[in-house]
Each structure stands twice: as structure tokens, then as C-alpha cells.
N, C-alpha and C positions, 0 to 999 in steps of 0.2 A: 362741507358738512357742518351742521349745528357743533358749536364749540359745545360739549357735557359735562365737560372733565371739571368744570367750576363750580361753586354753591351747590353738592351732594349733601342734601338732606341726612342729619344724623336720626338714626333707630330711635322710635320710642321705645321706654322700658313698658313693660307690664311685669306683674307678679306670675311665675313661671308655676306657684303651684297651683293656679286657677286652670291649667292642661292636666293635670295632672287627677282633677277630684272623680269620683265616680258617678258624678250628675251629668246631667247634657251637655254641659261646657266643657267635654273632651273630643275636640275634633285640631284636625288643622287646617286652620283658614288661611291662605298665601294672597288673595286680593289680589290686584290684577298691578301689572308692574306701572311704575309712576316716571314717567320725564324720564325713560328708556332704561331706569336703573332697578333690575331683579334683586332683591333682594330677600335674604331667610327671616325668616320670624324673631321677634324679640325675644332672647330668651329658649327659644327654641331648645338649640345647642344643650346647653345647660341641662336644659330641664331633662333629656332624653337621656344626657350621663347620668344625671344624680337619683333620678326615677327608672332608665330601665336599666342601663348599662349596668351599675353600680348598684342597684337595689334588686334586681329581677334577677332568677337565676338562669329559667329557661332563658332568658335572652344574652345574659354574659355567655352561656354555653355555645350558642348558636354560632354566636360574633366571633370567639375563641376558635373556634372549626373552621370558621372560615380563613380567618387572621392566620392561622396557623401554616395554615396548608398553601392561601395565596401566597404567604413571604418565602413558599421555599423555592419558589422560578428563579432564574436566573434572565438575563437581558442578551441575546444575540441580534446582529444581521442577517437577515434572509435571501437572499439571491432571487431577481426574479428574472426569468427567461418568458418573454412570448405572453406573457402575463399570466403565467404560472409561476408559484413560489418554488425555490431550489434549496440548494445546501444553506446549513446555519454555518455563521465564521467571525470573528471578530475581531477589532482593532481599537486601537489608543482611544478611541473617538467614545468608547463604555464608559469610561474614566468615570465619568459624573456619579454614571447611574451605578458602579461598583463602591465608589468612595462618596455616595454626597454631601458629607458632611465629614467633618474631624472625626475620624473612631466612629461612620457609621458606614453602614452596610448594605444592601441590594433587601436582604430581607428586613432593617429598620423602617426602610424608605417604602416599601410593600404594604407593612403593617400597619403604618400610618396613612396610607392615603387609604385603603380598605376599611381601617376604624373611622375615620372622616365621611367615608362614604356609605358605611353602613349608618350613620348617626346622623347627618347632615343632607346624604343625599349626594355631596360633591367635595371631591378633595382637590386642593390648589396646591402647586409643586411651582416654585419661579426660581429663574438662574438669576437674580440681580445681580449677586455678589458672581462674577465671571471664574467658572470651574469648578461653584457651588449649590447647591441648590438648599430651599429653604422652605420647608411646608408652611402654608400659613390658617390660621385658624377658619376654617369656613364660615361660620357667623358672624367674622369681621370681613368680609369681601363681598363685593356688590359688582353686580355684572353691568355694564353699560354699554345700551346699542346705539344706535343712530340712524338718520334720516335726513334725506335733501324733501323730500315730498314731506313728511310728516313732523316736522320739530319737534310738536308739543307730542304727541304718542309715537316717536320713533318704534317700540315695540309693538303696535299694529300696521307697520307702512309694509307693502309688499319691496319695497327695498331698505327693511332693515336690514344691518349688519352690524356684527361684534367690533367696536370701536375700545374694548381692551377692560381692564379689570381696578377697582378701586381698592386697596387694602387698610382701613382705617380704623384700627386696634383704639378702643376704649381710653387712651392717655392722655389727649386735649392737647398732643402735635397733632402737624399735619399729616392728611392723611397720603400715602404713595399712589404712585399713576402708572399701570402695567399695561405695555402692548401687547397685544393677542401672542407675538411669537415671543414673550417672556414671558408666560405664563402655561402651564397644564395643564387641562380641568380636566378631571378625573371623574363623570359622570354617568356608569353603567345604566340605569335605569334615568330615563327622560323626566321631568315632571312635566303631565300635559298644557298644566297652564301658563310657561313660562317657556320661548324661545331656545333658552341656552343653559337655563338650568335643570339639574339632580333632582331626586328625589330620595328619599328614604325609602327602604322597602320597611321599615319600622311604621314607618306613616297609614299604611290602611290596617294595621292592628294594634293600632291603639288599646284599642278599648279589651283588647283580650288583655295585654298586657297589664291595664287597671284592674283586669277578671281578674287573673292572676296573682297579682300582688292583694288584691283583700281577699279571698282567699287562701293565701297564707295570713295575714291577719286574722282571718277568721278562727284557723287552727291554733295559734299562737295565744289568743285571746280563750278558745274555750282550755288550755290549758293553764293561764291564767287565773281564771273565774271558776275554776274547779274541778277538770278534765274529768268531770260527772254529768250527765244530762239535767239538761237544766228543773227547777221543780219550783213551786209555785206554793208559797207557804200561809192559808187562810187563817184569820183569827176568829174564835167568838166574839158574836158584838160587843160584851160588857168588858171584852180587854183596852184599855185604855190606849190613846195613840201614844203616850208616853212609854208603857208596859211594849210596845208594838218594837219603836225604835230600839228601845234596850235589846229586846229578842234580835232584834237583822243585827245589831252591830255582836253583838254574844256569838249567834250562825255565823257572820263573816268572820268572826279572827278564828275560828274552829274549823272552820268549812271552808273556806274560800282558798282557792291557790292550788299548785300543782302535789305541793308537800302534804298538803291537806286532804289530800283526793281518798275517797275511797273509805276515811272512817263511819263508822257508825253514827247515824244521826240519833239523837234524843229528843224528844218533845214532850212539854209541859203540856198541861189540860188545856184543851182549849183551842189546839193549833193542828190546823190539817195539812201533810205536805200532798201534793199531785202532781207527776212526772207530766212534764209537755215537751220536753225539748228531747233533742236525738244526740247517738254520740258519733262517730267520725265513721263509725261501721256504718249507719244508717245515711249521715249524709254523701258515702260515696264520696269522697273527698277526689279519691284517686280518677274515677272516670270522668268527675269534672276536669280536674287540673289536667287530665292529658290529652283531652280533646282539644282544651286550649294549646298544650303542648304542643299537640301535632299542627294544628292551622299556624302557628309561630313558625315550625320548623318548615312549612308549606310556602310562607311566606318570603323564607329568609333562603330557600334553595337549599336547603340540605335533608336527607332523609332523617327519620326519628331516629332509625336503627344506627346512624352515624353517631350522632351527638349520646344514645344512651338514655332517651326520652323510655317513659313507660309501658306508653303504645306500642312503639319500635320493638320492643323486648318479649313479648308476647306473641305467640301462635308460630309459624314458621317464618316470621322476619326473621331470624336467626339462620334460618337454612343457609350454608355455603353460597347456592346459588341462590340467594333472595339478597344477602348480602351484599354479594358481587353486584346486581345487579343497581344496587342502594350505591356502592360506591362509586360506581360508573356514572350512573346518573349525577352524582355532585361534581367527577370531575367533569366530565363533557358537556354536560349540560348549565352548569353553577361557576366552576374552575376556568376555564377553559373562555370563554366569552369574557369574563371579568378578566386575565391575564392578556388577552385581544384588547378590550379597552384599554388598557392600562399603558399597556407597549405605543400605542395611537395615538395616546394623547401626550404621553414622555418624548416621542421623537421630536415633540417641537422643540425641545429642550437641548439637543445636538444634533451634531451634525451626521445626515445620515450619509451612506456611498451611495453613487447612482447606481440604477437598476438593483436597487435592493432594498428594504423596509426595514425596522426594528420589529424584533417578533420575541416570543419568550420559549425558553428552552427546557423543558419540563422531564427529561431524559434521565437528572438525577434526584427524583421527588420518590421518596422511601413510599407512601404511599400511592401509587401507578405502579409498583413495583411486578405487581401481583396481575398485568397484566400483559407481563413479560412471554408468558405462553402463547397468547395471540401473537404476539411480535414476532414469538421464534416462527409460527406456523407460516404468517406473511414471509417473514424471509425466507424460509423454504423454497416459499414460490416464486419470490424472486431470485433465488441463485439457479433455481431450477432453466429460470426464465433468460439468463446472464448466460446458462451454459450452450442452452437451447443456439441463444442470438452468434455465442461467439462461435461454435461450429457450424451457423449458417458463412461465418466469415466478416463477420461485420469488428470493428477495432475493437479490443476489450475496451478501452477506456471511455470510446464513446459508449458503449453498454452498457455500464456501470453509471454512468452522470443520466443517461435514459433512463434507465430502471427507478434509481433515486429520485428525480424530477418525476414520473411518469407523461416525461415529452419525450417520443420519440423519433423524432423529428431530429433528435440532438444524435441520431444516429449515424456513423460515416464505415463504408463498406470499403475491406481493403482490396477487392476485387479475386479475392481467391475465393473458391469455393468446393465446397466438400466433397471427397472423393466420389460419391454417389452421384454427383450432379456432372463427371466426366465421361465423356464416350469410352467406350471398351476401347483398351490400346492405347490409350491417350498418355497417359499416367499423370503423375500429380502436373499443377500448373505451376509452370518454370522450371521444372526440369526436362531436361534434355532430350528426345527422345532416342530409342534404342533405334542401330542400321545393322545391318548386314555383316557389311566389312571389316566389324569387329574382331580381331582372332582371337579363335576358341580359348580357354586353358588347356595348357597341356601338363601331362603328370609327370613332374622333376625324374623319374625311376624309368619311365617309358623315353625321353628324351638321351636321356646315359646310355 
């Protein structure tokens, strides 16, 4: 295979606030990958923390929900029988993923690859350091494929493959060279244009998020410039442009600002005011911003009514069962698939047991708590089902590991069975039956 791993072209820079303006030049363009090496935009990274993450609210909220509630899983092995999953259980072999770092944690290590993955598209977790693990920044990593048919576009050959990872942090050392099985990409959502890499679910709403943020600006500014509807102040001709300027600067230090709001205007001869502008009642502030709201929160998997959006809080989203319904959908649907990736791409990182996967154990998450009713109701019918099996005769313990798997194939029959299934006379199996020749009892008083 084509030697890659040499002469990796360094990132251009560009200015990160040209993503950011409210003109046309808010898109994200990723270009088609070069000499097999994927890589993220210049800047990118940055711009997404400092403009949404850090600047936006709905989007810190969003992120926050998610971050929150992904880091409280826990890391098990899964048991697979027949190719069905079985019982959760674990051993020394978690180590990593409990401790990965000095003083850190299962939920440190969660939080970070989900805020990577929510902002970048793709979080990277490597054990280099052996027992440790070490996030590294996504906008410094480059994915690199390869090719016997295709050299020069190894990423369009029908036999590319992942030929391992580049880590080349901004310092002008060299850059590190990762094999595919030292490294975890952490990629919930695919980007179509790219083989191997993430995407942002931040990336197709962009431009709400620039809605967004001048929008507040907008609010912020007419509080500023007057938090009074704007007005439009005409001279008579014969007022001089000099006499003109002294009046606006006279109006601004009197009128102008938040402190200012609201006095009595006065006018000399000669000057007309005329209201044109509207105030935050008229622009509707609120059914702009939360429409945007909701297509953000659409975006990101999680309902409005979760996060505390404005839409969400209105009409019967609040109903118990509309709720419910709100919360289900973020874990099964949002939770649940992200905690699946995450487990899939961490087992490269240890050692797993045979016939068994890394899975996550979500059993003690305060939020799923509330769907502890359903659970009790399923169990019901499975001990119902336990009792049923083990009065037909079948081993308890195979019944239980059946029931639990739902294989029951893992059932073993101990050959006894229940009094109803014995011929009259018979009596229980294995014992002995009753003869004749037995003598009677006699009564101790009648024998004297």
C-alpha cells in the first residue's frame, strides 16, 4: 500500500469570523478529501465554540441536555448467546474506561467526546500512553485512507481503507501516527461527503443560529438606542445643517439609551417627529426566536419541552402524557443510539471477553427513572412467565437466564412433570408406588 503517513499537508488558516457573518458566506464547504487525508475545516472548531457554543444560548442549552444526561451511563459487557445479547457483567478489563485519566471519570470521558461530537462532528479517544486514554482535539486530526489501485485518490478507490489517524497539534513538532486499533472515532452522525468522517448536527443550522444571535442583537440594540420605537425627526428648510447637527446631538445625550427611555420629548419650531419604527410587541420577538428554537432543538434530538424552549412550554406540551412522551423520544430515540456508538467505538480501546461486546448500562440514570412502571409491568409478565415454565417442570435456572435473554432455546427440562400431566393412580414421579401387602394401622387400645 502507498506509503501516506509522510509530507501531510499542514491546514490553511482563514479568518473564522467570515462563517460566522449574516451574508451568503455562511455555509460549510468540506471539499472533497485530498491524497486520502479527511480532514475538518480551518478554523472550524473554534469558530463553532466561540459563536455558538459560548455565544448562543439556545445552543449551549441544547448541548448541556445532551452532555448531561449522555455522561451519566455507565460501561458493561454484554453476554451474547446465538447472536442474541444476554446478561450485563464486568471485569478488570473497564479499568480504562472507569479511570481514564488521573482524577477522571466514565462521565468526564462521556462529556468530552459528546461536546466534540456535538461541535466537530467526531470525537478521538487513543490509549497511547498504555492504561490511559487521551481525548484529542478534533480539528487537529486527519484521517488517512489508502489504496493499491488508486494512490493519488485513495478516497475514491473501491478498495480504500482506513490506514490509521494523524494527530498534529498547532506547535511546529512533529506530528503522531495512530493505528486504527489505537484510536476511537466517536462518529454518531456520518458526513456524506467523507468515507470516515462525522458531522456536526450543528452544521445544517447554521444560519438559524446566525438568525439567532442577531436577533438578540437586535433586542439588545433597540434597548440601547432607546427601547422607544424608532421616529424620524424632519427640519424646516431654513434650519441650517449646523442648527440640524446640534439638535441630533442635544436629542441623543437626552433620548438615547435605556436610562433615557420613555421621557417626554420637546421640540423647538421647525421640527416634525414621525413614529416608523415598531417595539418588540410589534416585532413579535418571541415567535421569531422560537421557531428558530424549535428547528435547533429538531436538529439536535431533543424535544423543546426538555430543554425549556418557549414553544415546548405552551398549549399541552406540558401534559404529564405529552411529556412523557418528550422524554422517551430523547432517550430512545437521541440517548440510546449515541450511548450504542460510543460503546462501539471505545471497545477498540480494551480488551473485550469472547462471546460478549461492550454495551452501556443505563439502569442507574435518575432521568429513565420514571419509566420504572413499564418495567415493573414487563416483569410481571415475566415472573408470571418463570412460574408458568417452572411448574411445567423445566430447571428454574434455565428459566430465568431464558426469560432474561429472551432465548429460549437456553431452556433444560428436568423431566418431572406436573401432577395434572400423571395418569390417575400413578402419583408423583419417583415415588414409589402404593401395594397391597402393606399392613393396615392398627389402634394401639384395640391391640391391648
Amino acid at each position: 500500500m502507498t506509503n501516506l503517513w509522510q509530507h501531510a499537508r499542514r491546514r490553511q488558516s482563514s479568518r473564522e469570523d467570515d462563517w460566522w457573518s449574516v451574508g451568503d458566506n455562511v455555509y460549510y464547504g468540506t471539499g472533497r478529501p485530498v491524497d486520502g487525508k479527511e480532514r475538518p475545516l480551518p478554523y472550524d472548531f473554534e469558530a463553532k465554540i466561540r459563536h455558538a457554543y459560548k455565544a448562543n444560548g439556545p445552543v449551549f442549552a441544547l448541548m448541556l441536555v445532551r452532555q448531561l444526561l449522555f455522561s451519566e451511563a455507565r460501561f458493561q459487557f454484554r453476554q451474547i448467546r446465538n447472536g442474541r445479547p444476554g446478561e450485563l457483567f464486568g471485569t478488570g478489563a473497564l479499568a480504562p474506561l472507569e479511570t481514564p485519566w488521573p482524577g477522571g471519570t466514565t462521565g468526564n470521558l462521556l462529556s468530552r467526546m459528546i461536546q466534540n461530537g456535538d461541535l466537530e462532528g467526531n470525537g478521538y479517544v487513543t490509549n497511547y500512553n498504555p492504561g490511559r486514554l487521551k481525548m484529542m482535539r478534533p480539528d487537529w486530526v486527519t484521517i488517512i485512507t489508502g489504496s493499491n489501485e488508486e494512490p493519488g485518490l485513495p478516497s475514491e478507490a473501491l478498495d480504500s481503507e482506513l490506514v490509521g489517524y494523524m494527530y498534529d497539534p498547532p506547535t511546529g513538532s512533529a506530528p503522531w501516527f495512530l493505528l486504527p486499533e489505537q484510536v476511537a472515532h466517536f462518529a454518531p452522525i456520518p458526513d456524506p461527503e467523507f468515507q470516515f468522517r462525522g458531522m456536526s448536527w450543528l452544521t445544517p443550522v447554521l444560519r438559524e443560529i446566525v438568525g439567532d444571535t442577531a436577533a438578540t442583537r437586535h433586542k439588545l440594540k433597540f434597548f440601547e438606542n432607546g427601547a422607544t420605537p424608532q421616529v424620524v425627526v424632519s427640519m424646516d428648510a431654513s434650519v441650517t445643517p449646523e442648527k440640524v447637527k446640534r439638535f441630533q446631538a442635544l436629542m441623543d445625550s437626552q433620548h438615547r439609551g435605556v436610562d433615557d427611555a420613555y421621557k417626554t420629548l420637546y421640540l423647538g419650531g421647525g421640527a416634525d417627529v414621525t413614529v416608523v419604527g415598531k417595539d418588540l410587541h410589534q416585532l413579535d420577538f418571541k415567535a421569531t426566536q422560537g421557531a428558530g428554537e424549535t428547528r435547533l432543538a429538531a436538529a439536535a434530538g431533543v424535544p423543546p419541552v426538555i430543554v425549556g424552549f418557549s414553544e415546548g412550554l405552551a398549549g399541552s406540551s406540558l401534559n404529564a402524557g405529552n411529556y412523557a412522551s418528550s422524554r422517551r423520544r430523547l432517550a430512545d430515540g437521541t440517548m440510546r443510539p449515541l450511548w450504542r456508538e460510543a460503546a462501539g467505538s471505545l471497545a477498540t480501546l480494551i480488551d473485550v471477553p469472547d462471546r460478549a461486546e461492550l454495551w452501556y448500562d443505563d439502569r442507574d440514570i435518575a432521568f429513565l427513572r420514571e419509566d420504572r412502571r413499564d418495567a415493573a409491568e414487563i416483569q410481571g409478565l415475566q415472573s408470571r412467565t418463570i412460574r408458568t415454565l417452572v411448574d411445567a417442570g423445566y430447571e428454574p435456572a434455565s428459566v430465568t437466564a431464558a426469560v432474561a435473554a429472551e432465548d429460549y432455546s437456553l431452556l433444560r427440562h428436568t423431566g418431572l412433570y406436573s401432577v395434572q400431566l400423571q395418569k390417575p393412580g400413578s402419583g408423583q414421579a419417583g415415588a414409589a408406588p402404593a401395594t397391597d401387602t402393606q399392613e393396615p394401622e392398627t389402634d394401639p387400645e384395640e391391640g391391648a
